[in-house]
C-alpha positions, 0 to 999 in steps of 0.5 A: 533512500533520501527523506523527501520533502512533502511536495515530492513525496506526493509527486512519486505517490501520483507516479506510483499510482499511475503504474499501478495498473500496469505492474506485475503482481509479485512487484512490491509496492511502498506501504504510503502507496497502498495505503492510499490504494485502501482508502488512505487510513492511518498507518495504526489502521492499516497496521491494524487491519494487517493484524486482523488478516484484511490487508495483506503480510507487510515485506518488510526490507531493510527499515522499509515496509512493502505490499505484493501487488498482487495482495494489494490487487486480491483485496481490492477486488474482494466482495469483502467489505472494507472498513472505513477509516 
């Protein structure tokens, strides 16, 4: 995958956002997209909280890192209280 520029990167984050909704839960979802879905925290807090069991099992494929939607979707709609970044 090319390395985008910031603007674009932004640009396919929005897109992926917007979808969102509408994907199937065994989709896979880039981890700078659930990261903004938990509330944007660092990537060293969501490897953190990965490593405590509050977010989902990254998939990890080639050097790129994933997120079920499904998982991502479970969390989201737990009573468990999610931490401030």
């Amino acid at each position: 995958m090319p390395v985008r520029k910031d603007g674009q990167q932004q640009e396919a984050i929005d897109k992926a956002l917007r979808h969102f909704p509408s994907i199937p839960d065994d989709a896979l979802v880039g981890f700078a997209v659930s990261r903004v879905l938990f509330g944007s925290p660092s990537r060293a807090t969501a490897y953190r909280r990965i490593e405590d069991g509050t977010y989902p099992p990254i998939v990890k494929i080639g050097g790129s890192n994933f997120m079920r939607a499904g998982d991502i979707r479970r969390v989201l709609n737990s009573d468990l209280p999610r931490k401030a970044a």
